[in-house]
C-alpha positions, -999 to 999 in steps of 0.1 A, spaced: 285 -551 699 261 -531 680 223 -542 680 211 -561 649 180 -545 628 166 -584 620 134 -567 608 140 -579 570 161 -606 583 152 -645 574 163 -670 601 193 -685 583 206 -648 573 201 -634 608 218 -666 624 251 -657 597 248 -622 611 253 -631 645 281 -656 636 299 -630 615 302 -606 644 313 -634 670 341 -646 646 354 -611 638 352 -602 678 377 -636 683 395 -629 654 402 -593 664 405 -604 697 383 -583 708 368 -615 724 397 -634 737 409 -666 749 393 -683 780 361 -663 775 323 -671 777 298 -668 753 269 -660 778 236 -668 750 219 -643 773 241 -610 772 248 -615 735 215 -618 724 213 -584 747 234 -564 734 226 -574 696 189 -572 704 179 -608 688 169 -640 703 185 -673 720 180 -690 691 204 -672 663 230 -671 687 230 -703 699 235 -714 663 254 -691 657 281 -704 685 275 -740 671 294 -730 639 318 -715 656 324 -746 673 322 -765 642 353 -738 630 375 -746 661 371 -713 678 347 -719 704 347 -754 731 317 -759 748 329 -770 784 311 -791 813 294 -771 836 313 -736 819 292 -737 787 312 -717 756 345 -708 758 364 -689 734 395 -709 721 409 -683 694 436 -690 668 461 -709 681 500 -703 671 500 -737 656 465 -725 636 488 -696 630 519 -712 617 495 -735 593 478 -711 577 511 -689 565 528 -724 556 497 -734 535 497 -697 518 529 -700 512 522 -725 485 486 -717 477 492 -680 471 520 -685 450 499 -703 429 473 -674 427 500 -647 420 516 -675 391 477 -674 378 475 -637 382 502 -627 364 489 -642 332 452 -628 335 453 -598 359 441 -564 337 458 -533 332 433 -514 356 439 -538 383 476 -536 379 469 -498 384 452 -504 414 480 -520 425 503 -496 421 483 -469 436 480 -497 465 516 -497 475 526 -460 466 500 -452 494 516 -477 516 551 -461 511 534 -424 522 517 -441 554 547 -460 560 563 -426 568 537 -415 593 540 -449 606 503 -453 605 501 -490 605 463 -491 606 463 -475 570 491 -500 557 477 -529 571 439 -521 555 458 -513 524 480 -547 527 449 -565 525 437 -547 496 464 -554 476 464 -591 484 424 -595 476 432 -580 438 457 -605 435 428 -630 444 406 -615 425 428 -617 394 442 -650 394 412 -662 378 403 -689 406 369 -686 426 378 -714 450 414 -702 451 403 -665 461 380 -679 487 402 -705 506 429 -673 506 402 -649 519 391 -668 544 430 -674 553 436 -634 553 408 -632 579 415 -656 602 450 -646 609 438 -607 606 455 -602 642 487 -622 636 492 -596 601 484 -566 625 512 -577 652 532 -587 627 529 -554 603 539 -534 632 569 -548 641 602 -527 636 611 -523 600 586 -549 587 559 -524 569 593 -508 555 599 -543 544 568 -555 532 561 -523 507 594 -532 491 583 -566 484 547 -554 475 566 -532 452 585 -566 433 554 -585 431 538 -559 413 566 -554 391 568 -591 383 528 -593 375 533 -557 349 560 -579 334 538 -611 334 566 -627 349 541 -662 366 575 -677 378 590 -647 397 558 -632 413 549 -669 423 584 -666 438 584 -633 452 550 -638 470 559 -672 486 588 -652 498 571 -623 514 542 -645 532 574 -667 544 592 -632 558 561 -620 574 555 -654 592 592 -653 605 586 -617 619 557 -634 638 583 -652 664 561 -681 665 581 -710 658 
């Protein structure tokens, strides 16, 4: 972890900073499973007091990633494969509504980001670097969010993205399924140029549901 510079910081902001870090660390897994959150060493190595982290680890408690256990203190509970399986089932629906939205407001400079989007995926998909695809995978969902036009639509499916970020790493780097997912990046975005709300609405449900099946989760 990488100390904090709180000099400008107000409580509340410096309390989200702290926060921000642990979730991404358990989302990442860089913080794993059966873990403590030791107030102490965090506040340590980001160079703050008790107090932001402690509250800090209250809201992730509040988010279902954190239990606070007798006589262990904080332990890190993670995304569950039931979490997992939720989340992609809910998008399922949810972001099929956002590309069905986004393929009757989305502009001709997004739909050009789009394209630029997946052509770079196909060119990383034959150096297989799956760091570059999967970075770019979430760029090309968040302009689909960002078109459709739908503030509290973009942020429910943002918040989705992130908190199965390790699941679309896994799930990206399984055999033939970046292969697999720039050809159905490459529908989608032919179905928004065309302004077609049904088919990407289809389309997308049906790449979300693909990807989740590649998990091996059931």
């Amino acid at each position: 972890m990488k100390k904090i510079d709180s000099s400008k910081m107000d409580s509340h902001s410096l309390t989200m900073q702290v926060f921000n870090i642990l979730q991404n660390d358990i989302l990442n897994g860089e913080l794993e499973p059966g873990e403590s959150l030791v107030e102490n060493r965090i506040s340590d190595e980001l160079g703050v007091s008790r107090t932001p982290v402690r509250e800090a680890i209250s809201k992730l408690e509040l988010e279902g990633l954190v239990e606070s256990v007798p006589n262990k203190g904080s332990i890190v509970v993670g995304i569950k494969d039931k979490d997992i399986r939720d989340i992609y089932t809910i998008r399922m629906y949810i972001e099929g509504l956002a590309a069905n939205w986004s393929a009757a407001n989305i502009t001709e400079d997004q739909l050009s980001q789009l394209r630029n989007i997946v052509e770079l995926q196909e060119f990383y998909v034959g150096r297989s670097d799956y760091a570059q695809i999967w970075q770019l995978d979430t760029r090309f969902h968040k302009i689909i969010y960002d078109s459709c036009n739908s503030t509290i639509l973009k942020n429910t499916l943002t918040d989705f993205h992130h908190f199965i970020q390790k699941a679309r790493e896994l799930s990206i780097k399984k055999s033939g399924r970046a292969e697999m997912s720039v050809k159905e990046h490459y529908k989608i975005l032919e179905a928004l140029e065309q302004h077609d709300s049904k088919l990407a609405e289809a389309l997308i449900s049906e790449h979300i549901s693909n990807a989740r099946a590649n998990l091996s989760i059931d």
